[in-house]
C-alpha positions, 0 to 999 in steps of 0.5 A: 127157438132153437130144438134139442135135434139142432143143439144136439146137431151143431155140438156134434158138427163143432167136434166133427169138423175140428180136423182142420190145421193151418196148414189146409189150403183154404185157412192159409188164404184167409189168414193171407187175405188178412194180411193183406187187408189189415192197413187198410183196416186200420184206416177204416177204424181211424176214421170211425172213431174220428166220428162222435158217435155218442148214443144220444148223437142221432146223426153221428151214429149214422154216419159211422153206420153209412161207412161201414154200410158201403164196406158191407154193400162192396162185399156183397150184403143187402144192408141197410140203415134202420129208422130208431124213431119209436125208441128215440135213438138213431137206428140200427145197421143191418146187413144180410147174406142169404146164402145156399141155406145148407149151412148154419145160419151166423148173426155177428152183433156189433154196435155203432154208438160210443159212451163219448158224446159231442161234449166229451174231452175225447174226440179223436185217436192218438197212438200212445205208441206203435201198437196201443191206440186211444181213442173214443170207442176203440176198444167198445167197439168200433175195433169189433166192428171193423174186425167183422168187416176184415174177416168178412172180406177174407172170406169173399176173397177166398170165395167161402162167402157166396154160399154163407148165410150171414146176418150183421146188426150193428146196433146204434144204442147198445150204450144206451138202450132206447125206450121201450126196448122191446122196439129197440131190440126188436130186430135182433131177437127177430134175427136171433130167431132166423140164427143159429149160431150167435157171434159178438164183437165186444172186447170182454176182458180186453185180454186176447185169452179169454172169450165170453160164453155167459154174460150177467144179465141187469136189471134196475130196482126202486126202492120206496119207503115210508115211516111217520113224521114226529119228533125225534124224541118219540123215534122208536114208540108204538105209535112212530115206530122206526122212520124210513130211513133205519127201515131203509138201512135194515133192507139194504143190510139184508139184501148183502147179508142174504145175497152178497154170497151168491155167486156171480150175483151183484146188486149195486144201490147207487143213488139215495134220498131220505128225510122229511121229504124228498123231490126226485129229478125228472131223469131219476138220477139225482134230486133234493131232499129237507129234513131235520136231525130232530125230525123222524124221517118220513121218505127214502128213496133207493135206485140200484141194478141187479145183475144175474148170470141165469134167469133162474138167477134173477128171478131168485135173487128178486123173490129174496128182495120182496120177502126182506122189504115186507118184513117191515120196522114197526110203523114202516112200509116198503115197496120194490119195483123192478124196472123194464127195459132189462137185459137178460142174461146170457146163460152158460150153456153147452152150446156156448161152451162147445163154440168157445172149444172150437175157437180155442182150437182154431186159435191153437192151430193158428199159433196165437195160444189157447183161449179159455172162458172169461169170469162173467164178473169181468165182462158187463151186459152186452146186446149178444145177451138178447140171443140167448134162448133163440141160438143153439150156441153163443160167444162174444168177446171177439173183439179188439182187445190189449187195452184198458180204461173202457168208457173212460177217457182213457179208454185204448186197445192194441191194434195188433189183435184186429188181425188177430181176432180177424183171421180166428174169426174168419176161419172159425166162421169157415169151420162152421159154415162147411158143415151141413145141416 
């Protein structure tokens, strides 16, 4: 857990250190070193996304993890590839740079798996012109990935990574976070804890001017409910009451009518089943139902999400949701479970927001404009989230960016900003890692 003396020490550094300009030495070879890279990085990209690394394609996802392992091993880091038996997914890529420990220390997070598994109809890229690609992951996130692996070798060659402390956990379940996510987590918020400064590699908002300081956090709900069975000529007596479906109608009604103004704050109800009675499918995501029009319903059954950019947030929208189920129908009762296995959110913090101003200026000062912080509405829970609380500063979004149809079918990013983001990051990262701590 990061200190107030640290947090104090790394928002003074991030203004202290913003002395330098494209023009010194040292950023002019990093940006020179991308330069000479970026073909060579494109190829790299072509050949992880050709690999189906869907969440649920154990060996696919090792096998992007294995390539980017021996570019990572080639530069110098101690990597490896983790076993994800007891959560049931593929694992994690690891890598670790022990530096001379003067500097800060930085963990950059990415992520090996896609939404597109074997038996999706996008399998491989294609370019859609010069500059756009389509292909499964090339935006969310194997451009992020390969823009981590481009800005690391900028700073070996310019000879800035001997003494950097660096740590690289490329998840293999971002997609699909593995059960329970306390073991699938764990090696994150275990090196989110040895960190200082947290970098993300997600596309954001696939838009090259903005970077994310706050993401929302989600979290699952089910919704239970209960009415007595009778005729439908008896609904509204004192002895049936209202039936579960009208209560499930009145709660639904009430969480948007109290919660729908709350800024930032989302709660989605995407699946429901009532009637008479009711069978829910093992996975929770469908099922069957019987019930009559003349029959007053007896069960209702709600899933949704629940999305806050503060815990403070979350845990009030939470308290609002129990008062409004336990203000029943006549005759009804209901109960609201929050599942396990949320993400937390990413908070904004000054941290956070002092970070987004040094990136702002190193992209000003290298000529690609100013970049300012992301609406948290436009950008979903991502695994920098597990950072928060643990590092004194945090961004994400530093991703491949320019493209459009995330976790579809028609999912594309612009090539053109893997050098881009790539030479932001590597300077950034040499910005920081010069001071001391």
């Amino acid at each position: 857990m990061f200190t107030f003396k640290k947090i104090s020490f790394l928002l003074f550094l991030c203004f202290s250190t913003l002395v330098f300009s494209q023009q010194n030495r040292t950023e002019k070879r990093l940006v020179k070193s991308v330069d000479k890279n970026i073909d060579e990085a494109i190829v790299l990209l072509k050949k992880a996304i050709n690999i189906n690394s869907g969440t649920m394609n154990f060996k696919g996802v090792i096998k992007v993890g294995e390539l980017f392992k021996t570019e990572l091993d080639a530069l110098g880091f101690e990597t490896k590839l983790t076993s994800g038996k007891s959560y049931n997914r593929a694992g994690h890529l690891i890598a670790i740079h022990k530096g001379n420990n003067k500097g800060p220390k930085i963990l950059m997070i990415g992520h090996l798996d896609t939404v597109f598994e074997e038996d999706s109809p996008l399998q491989e890229y294609t370019m859609v012109n010069d500059s756009i690609m389509k292909g499964p992951g090339v935006a969310d996130m194997k451009g992020g990935d390969v823009i981590i692996i481009l800005a690391m070798k900028a700073l070996k060659e310019a000879g800035l990574l001997e003494d950097a402390s660096i740590e690289i956990i490329m998840t293999g379940d971002e997609e699909k976070s593995g059960d329970p996510i306390e073991l699938s987590k764990k090696d994150l918020i275990d090196a989110a804890k040895r960190a200082d400064i947290a970098l993300g590699f997600e596309n954001g908002d696939n838009r090259t001017e903005t970077i994310v300081v706050s993401r929302r956090g989600s979290a699952g709900w089910k919704l239970t409910v209960t009415g007595n069975p009778a005729h439908s000529s008896q609904i509204f007596t004192k002895d049936i009451g209202a039936g579960a479906i009208y209560e499930t109608s009145r709660i639904l009604n009430e969480f948007y009518l109290q919660l729908s103004n709350e800024k930032d704050l989302t709660f989605n109800p995407g699946f429901i089943l009532g009637g008479t009675s009711l069978e829910i499918d093992a996975d929770e995501t469908g099922g069957t139902t019987f019930g009559k029009n003349n029959v007053v319903a007896q069960t209702a059954v709600v899933h949704g999400d629940l999305r806050a950019v503060s815990p403070k947030q979350l845990e009030k929208a939470k308290e609002t949701m129990l008062k409004i189920i336990n203000n029943n129908y006549p005759n009804t009762t209901a109960k609201i479970v929050f599942g396990k296995g949320a993400y937390p959110p990413l908070a904004k913090t000054k941290g956070n927001l002092a970070l987004l101003e040094q990136y702002n200026l190193v992209s000003q000062d290298l000529g690609f404009g100013k970049v300012e912080a992301v609406n948290p509405r436009n950008a979903g829970a991502a695994d920098i989230s597990f950072t928060s609380g643990y590092v004194a500063m945090a961004i994400d979004g530093l991703g491949l960016t320019g493209g459009s149809g995330d976790h579809t079918i028609n999912e594309t990013g612009n090539l053109n900003s893997v050098a881009q983001k790539a030479k932001i990051t590597a300077v950034l990262m040499y910005r920081l890692l010069k001071a001391k701590k």
